[in-house]
C-alpha positions in Angstrom: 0.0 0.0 0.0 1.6 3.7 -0.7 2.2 5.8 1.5 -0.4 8.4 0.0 -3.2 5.8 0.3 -2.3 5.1 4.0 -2.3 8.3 5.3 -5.6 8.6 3.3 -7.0 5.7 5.3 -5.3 7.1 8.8 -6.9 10.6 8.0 -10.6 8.7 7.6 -10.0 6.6 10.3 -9.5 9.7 12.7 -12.1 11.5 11.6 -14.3 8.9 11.7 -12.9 8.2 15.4 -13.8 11.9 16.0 -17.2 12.0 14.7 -18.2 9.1 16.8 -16.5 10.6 20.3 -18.4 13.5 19.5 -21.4 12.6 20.3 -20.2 11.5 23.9 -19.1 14.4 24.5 -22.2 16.4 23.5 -24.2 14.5 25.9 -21.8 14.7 28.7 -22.4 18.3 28.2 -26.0 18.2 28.0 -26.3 16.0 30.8 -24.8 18.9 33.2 -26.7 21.5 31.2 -28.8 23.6 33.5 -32.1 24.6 32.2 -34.3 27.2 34.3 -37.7 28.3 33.2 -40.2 31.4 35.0 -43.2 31.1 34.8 -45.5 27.5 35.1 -48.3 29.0 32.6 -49.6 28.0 29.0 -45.8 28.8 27.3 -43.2 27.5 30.6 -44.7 24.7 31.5 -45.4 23.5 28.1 -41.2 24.4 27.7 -40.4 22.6 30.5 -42.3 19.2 29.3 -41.1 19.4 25.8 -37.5 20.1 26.5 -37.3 17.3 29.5 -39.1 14.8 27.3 -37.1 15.8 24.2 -33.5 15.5 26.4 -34.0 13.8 29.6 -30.7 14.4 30.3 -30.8 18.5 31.0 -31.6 19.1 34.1 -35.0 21.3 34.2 -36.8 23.5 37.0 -39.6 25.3 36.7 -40.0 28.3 38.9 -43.6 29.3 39.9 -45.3 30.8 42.8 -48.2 29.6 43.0 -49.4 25.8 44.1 -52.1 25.8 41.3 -52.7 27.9 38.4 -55.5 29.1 37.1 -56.0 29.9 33.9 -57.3 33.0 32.1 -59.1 31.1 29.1 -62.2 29.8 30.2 -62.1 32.2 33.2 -64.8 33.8 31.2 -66.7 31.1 31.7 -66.5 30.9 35.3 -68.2 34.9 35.7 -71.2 33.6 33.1 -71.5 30.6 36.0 -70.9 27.7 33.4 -67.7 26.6 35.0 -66.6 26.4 39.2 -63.5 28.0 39.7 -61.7 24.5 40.4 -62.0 23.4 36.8 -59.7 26.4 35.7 -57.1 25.5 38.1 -54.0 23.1 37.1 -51.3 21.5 39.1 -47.9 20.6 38.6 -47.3 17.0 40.0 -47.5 15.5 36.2 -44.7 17.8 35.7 -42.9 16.4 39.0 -43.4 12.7 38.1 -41.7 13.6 34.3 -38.5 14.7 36.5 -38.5 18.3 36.4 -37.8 20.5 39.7 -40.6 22.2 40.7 -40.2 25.7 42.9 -42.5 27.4 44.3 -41.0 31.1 44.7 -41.0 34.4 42.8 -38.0 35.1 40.7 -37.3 38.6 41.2 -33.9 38.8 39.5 -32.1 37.9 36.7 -28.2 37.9 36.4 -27.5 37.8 32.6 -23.5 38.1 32.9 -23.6 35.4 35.6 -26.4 33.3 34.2 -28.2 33.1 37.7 -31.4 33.9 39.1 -32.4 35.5 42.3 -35.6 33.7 44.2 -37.7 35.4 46.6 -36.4 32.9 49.3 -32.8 34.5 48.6 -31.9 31.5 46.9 -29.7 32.1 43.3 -30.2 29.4 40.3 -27.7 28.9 38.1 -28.9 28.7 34.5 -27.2 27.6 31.2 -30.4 28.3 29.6 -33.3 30.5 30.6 -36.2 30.4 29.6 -39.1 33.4 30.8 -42.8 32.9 30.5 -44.2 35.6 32.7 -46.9 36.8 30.9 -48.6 40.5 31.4 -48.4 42.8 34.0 -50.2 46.1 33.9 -48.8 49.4 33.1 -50.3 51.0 36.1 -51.4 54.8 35.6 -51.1 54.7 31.8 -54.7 54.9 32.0 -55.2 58.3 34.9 -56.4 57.3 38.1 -56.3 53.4 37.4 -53.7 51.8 40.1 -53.4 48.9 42.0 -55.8 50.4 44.8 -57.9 51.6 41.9 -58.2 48.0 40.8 -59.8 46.7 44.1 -62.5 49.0 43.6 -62.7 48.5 39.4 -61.1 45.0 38.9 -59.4 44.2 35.5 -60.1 40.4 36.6 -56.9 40.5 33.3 -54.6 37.8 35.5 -57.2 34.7 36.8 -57.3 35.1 40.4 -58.4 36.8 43.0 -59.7 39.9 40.7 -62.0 37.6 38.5 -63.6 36.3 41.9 -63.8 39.7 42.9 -65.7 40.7 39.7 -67.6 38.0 39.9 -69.0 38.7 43.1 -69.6 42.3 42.2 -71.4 41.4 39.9 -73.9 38.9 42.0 -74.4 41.9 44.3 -75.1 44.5 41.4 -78.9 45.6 41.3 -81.4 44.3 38.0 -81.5 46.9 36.1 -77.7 48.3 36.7 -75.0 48.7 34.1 -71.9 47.0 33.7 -68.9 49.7 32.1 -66.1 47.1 30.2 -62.8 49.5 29.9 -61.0 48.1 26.5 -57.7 49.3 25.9 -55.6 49.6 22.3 -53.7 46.8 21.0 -51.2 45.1 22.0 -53.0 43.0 25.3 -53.2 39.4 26.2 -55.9 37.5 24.4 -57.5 39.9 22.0 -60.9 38.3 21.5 -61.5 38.0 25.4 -63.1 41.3 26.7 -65.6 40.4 24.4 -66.2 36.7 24.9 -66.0 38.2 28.6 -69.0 40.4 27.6 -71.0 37.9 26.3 -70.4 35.9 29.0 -71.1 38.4 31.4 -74.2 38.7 29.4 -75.5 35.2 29.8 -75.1 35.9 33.4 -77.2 38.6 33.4 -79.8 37.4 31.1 -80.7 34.6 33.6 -80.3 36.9 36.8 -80.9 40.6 36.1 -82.6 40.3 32.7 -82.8 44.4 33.4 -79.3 45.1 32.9 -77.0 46.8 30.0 -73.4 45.9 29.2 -71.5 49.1 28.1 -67.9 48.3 26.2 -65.8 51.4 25.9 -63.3 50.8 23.4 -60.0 52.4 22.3 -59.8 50.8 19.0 -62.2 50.8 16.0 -62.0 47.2 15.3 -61.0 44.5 16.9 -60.8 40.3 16.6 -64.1 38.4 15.2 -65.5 42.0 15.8 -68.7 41.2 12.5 -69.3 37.3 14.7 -69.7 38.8 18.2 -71.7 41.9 17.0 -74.1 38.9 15.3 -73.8 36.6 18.3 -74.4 39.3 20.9 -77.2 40.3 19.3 -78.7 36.9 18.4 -78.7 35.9 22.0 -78.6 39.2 24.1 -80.7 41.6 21.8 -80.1 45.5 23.0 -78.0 44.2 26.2 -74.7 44.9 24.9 -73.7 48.1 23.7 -69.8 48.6 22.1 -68.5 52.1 21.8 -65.6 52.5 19.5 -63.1 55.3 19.2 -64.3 57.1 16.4 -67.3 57.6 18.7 -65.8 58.7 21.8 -65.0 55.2 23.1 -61.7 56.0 24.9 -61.6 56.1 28.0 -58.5 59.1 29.6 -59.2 58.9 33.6 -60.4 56.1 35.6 -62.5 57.6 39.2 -62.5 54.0 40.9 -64.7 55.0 44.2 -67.2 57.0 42.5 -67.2 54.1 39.7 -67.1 56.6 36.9 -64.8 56.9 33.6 -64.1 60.1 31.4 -63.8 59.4 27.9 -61.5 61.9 25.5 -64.5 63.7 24.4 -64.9 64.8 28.2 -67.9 62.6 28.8 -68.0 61.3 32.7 -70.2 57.8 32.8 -71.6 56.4 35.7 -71.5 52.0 36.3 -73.2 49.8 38.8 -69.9 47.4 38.1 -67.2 49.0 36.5 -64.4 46.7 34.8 -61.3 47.9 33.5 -58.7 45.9 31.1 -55.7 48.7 31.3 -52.8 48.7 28.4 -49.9 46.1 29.6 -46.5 45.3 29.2 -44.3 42.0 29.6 -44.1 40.7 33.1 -41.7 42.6 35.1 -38.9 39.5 35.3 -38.7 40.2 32.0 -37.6 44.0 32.4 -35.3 43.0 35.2 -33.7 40.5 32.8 -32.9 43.2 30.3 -34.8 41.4 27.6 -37.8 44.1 27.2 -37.7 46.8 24.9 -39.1 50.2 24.6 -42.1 49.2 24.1 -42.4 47.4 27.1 -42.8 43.7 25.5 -39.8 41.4 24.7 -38.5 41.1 20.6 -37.7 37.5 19.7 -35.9 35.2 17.1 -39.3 33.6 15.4 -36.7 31.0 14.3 -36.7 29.8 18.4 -37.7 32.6 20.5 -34.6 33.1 21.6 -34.7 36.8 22.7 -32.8 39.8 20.5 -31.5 41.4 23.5 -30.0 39.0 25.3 -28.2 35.5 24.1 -29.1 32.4 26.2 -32.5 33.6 27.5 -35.6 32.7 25.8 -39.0 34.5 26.2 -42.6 32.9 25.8 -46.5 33.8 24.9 -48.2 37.0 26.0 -45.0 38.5 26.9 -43.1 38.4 23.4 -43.6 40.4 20.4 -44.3 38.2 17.7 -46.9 39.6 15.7 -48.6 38.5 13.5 -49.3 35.7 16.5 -51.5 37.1 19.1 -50.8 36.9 22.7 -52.7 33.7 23.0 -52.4 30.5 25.3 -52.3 28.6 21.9 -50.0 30.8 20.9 -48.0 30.0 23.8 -47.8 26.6 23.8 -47.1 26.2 20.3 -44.1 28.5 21.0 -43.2 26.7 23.9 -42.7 23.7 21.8 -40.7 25.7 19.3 -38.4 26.7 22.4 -38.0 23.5 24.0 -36.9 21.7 20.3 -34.6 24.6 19.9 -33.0 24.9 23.4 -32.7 20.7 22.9 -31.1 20.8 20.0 -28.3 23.5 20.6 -27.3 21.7 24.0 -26.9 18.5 22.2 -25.5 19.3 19.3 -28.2 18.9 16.5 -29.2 21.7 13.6 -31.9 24.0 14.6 -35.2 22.3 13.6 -37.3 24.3 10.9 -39.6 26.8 12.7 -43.3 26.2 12.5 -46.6 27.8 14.9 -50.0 27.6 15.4 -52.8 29.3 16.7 -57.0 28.8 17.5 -58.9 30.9 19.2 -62.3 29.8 20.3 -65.0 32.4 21.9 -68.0 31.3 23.4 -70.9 33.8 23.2 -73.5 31.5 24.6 -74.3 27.7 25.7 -74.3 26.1 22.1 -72.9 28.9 20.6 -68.8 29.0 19.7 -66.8 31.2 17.3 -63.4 30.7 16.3 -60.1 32.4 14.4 -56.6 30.5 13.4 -53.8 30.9 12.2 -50.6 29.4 10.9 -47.2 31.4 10.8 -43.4 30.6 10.2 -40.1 32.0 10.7 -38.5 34.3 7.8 -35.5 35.8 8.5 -36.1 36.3 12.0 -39.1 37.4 11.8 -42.8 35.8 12.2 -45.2 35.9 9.0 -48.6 34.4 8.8 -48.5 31.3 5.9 -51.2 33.1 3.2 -54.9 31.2 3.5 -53.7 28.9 6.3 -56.3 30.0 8.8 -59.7 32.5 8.8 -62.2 33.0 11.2 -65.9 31.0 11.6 -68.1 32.2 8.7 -70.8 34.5 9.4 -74.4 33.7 9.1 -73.3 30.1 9.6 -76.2 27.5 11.5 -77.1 26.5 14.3 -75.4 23.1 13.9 -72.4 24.6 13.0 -72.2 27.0 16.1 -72.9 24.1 18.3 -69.8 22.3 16.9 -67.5 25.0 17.6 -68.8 25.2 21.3 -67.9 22.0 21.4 -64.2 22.4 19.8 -63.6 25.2 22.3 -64.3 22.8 25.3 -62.4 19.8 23.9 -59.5 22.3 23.0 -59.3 23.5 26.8 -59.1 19.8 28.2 -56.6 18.7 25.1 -54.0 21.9 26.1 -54.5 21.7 29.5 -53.5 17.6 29.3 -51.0 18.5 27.6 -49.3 21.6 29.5 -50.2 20.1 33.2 -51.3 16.6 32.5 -54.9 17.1 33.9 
């Protein structure tokens, strides 16, 4: 044999001897990668799944405060009286029993140059990846005279919790016959369609208890998500109840008076409610800010291609927090991006090419018993950015049947017991 064609066959045989160590080493490194994710909603618990069923290897915990969560979608449901509040409430022992640390404290700061992450109990987590889901908190006086005080007087009920119980017990103790003031604020806020699901179902609510009522929606928009199938639904089942105010006809609201229950609108109209429910404009929750992930605006810029965040490399933000328009700040949304996250932090920590980017989205609305609506969506990653796939989704069609309205009643109930399966396991 020459010389030439033995050091050909050395050379292969190193490389080859390379490329299979390789993979050793990747996992060795994987194995003592440390994964931390904020947040045990729709988008971080969904991350923290994915990722620890996609490499069981990485070691995974999932920092939330709270023993249960309870969701906003379907919380709706629960003020209209067609769901308890335990059947919006999710814990995390599936999540426990798949391996992944559960810890139930408030992060409350984030150490980018040190990759660790400050606990309410004082504790610090080192991170080699991190991974924030905190959703919305709101931007408190952007809206004059609505604060956190303000809010115990004119709940937002905009986070499920103690708000939504409290608006639902204001509104058992309004009088027949009173008016319920919705606040709406501009885009961008979690969950577009749901101040006005919430008004029909607040509708339904009154309909069977204070037939006498009004609904008044104050908006600061002109249009807004399945805005031609509410108008039709409300008015199918609710007649003259619900009333919607745009902007173009004084429909902003400028100063919140919370114990007098009143509201100015930009025209310098002062309106009076029996219940008075204000959704202020939001921003990213605040971990996100101390993280330095947030811009301007107040929400966090991502890579669509893994929702890696733009300001900072390593950390990864989810769902109602990000800006990734054209996806809405949805809990479909979040999970689907969630998933996206967990395949892309797996990958990189073992070695493997970023898998293509792909999301989804449905929203389902209920405006009554029987009675569903629905938009989707599909969307994909070019150059960085997020881009709806043209005719992939649409919205219910109008003047569609009874039948058909029943069936997407239907969807939206089995939708909320597939995700939830599949975020919490129950």
């Amino acid at each position: 044999m020459s010389g030439v064609s033995r050091r050909k066959i050395l050379g292969r045989a190193a490389a080859g001897s390379m490329a299979l160590g390789l993979p050793a080493i990747v996992r060795a490194q994987a194995a003592s990668a440390r994964v931390v994710v904020v947040g045990g909603g729709f988008g971080g618990a969904t991350a923290a799944r994915y990722l620890k069923m996609r490499a069981p290897q990485v070691q995974v915990t999932l920092v939330e405060p709270v023993q249960r969560f309870y969701t906003c979608p379907f919380s709706n449901l629960y003020l209209a009286g067609l769901r308890d509040w335990d059947s919006i409430g999710h814990g995390f022992d599936t999540l426990r029993t798949a391996g992944i640390e559960i810890v139930h404290a408030q992060a409350v700061d984030v150490d980018a140059s040190r990759r660790e992450i400050t606990l309410s109990t004082g504790h610090k987590l080192p991170w080699d990846r991190l991974v924030l889901s905190p959703g919305v908190d709101m931007r408190w006086n952007a809206l004059q005279g609505y604060d956190e005080a303000a809010a115990e007087m004119a709940p937002h009920a905009w986070k499920a919790g103690a708000q939504t119980r409290l608006l639902r017990r204001q509104m058992e103790a309004m009088e027949n016959g009173g008016t319920f003031v919705m606040v709406i604020p501009d885009n961008p806020f979690r969950c577009p369609p749901g101040p006005y699901e919430r008004a029909a179902m607040v509708a339904h609510y009154f309909k069977h208890h204070k037939p006498r009522s009004k609904i008044l929606l104050l908006d600061a928009k002109d249009n807004f998500s399945k805005k031609a199938l509410f108008q039709q639904g409300w008015k199918a089942l609710y007649g003259d109840m619900i009333e919607w105010v745009g902007l173009a006809d004084d429909g902003q609201v400028v100063r919140v008076y919370a114990k007098a229950l009143e509201v100015e609108t930009n025209f310098g109209r002062v309106l009076k409610a029996a219940v008075l429910n204000v959704i202020p404009p939001q921003k990213a929750g605040w971990i996100a800010e101390r993280a330095g992930v947030t811009d301007a605006s107040g929400w966090v810029p991502v890579k669509a291609e893994s929702f890696e965040t733009r300001r900072v490399p390593g950390i990864y933000a989810l769902g109602d927090a990000t800006i990734a328009a054209p996806m809405p700040k949805s809990a479909f949304a979040a999970n689907t991006q969630g998933k996206m996250a967990a395949a892309a932090i797996a990958a990189e920590l073992t070695g493997q090419p970023l898998p293509a980017a792909s999301y989804a989205n449905t929203c389902y609305s209920l405006i009554g018993p029987g009675y569903g609506i629905s938009v989707a969506g599909v969307y994909r990653a070019e150059q960085g950015q997020m881009a709806e796939i043209p005719h992939s989704g649409g919205v219910s069609p109008l003047d569609a049947n009874a039948a058909f309205r029943a069936a997407e009643a239907r969807y939206g109930a089995a939708w909320y017991a597939a995700i939830s399966a599949d975020v919490w396991g129950a």
